[in-house]
C-alpha positions in Angstrom: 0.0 0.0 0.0 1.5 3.2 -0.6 1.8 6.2 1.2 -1.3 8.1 -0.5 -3.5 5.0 -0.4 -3.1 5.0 3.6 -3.6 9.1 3.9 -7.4 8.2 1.9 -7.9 5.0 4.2 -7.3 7.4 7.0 -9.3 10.6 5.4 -12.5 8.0 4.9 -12.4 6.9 8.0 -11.9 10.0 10.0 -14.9 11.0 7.2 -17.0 8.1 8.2 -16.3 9.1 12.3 -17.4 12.7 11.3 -20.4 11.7 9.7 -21.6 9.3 12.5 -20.8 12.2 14.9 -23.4 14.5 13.1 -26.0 11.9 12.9 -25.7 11.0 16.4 -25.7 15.0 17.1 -29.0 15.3 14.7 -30.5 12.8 16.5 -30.0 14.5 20.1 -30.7 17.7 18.7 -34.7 16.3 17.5 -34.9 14.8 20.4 -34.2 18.4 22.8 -36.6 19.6 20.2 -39.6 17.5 20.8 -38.9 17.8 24.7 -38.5 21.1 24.7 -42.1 21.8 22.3 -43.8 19.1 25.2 -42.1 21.2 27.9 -43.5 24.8 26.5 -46.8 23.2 26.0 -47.1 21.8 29.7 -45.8 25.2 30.5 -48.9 27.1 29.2 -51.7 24.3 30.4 -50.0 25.1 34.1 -49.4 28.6 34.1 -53.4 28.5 32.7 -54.5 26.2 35.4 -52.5 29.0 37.9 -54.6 31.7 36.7 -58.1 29.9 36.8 -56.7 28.7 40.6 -56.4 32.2 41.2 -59.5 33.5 39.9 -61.1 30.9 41.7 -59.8 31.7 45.4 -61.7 34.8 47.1 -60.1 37.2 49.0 -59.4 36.0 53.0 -62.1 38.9 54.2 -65.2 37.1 51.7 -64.2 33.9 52.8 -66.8 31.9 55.4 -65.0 30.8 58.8 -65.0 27.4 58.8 -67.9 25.2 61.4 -65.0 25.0 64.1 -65.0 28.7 65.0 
């Protein structure tokens, strides 16, 4: 094998690790997307259930004392 035959071996294979790389990096990068898109979407469904909590709960002074007092 000459010299230039084992710098192309060496070139396709550090081409071949390269490419792997980025398809292993695609895949974690889909993946962080889809979390984060559930993530923002459980975000808003809590921060609406906060609200309608709030909304919901009257002021101390309107409240009824409960039977005990």
């Amino acid at each position: 094998m000459t010299d230039n035959e084992q710098r192309f071996m060496d070139i396709e294979m550090a081409l071949s690790d390269l490419e792997r790389m980025v398809d292993d990096l695609n895949d974690v990068i889909i993946r962080q997307g889809r979390d984060i898109a559930f993530l923002q979407k459980q975000n808003r469904f809590l921060t609406e259930a906060l609200r309608n909590a709030q909304t919901a709960v009257k002021p101390e002074e309107e409240e009824t004392p409960p039977p005990h007092y």
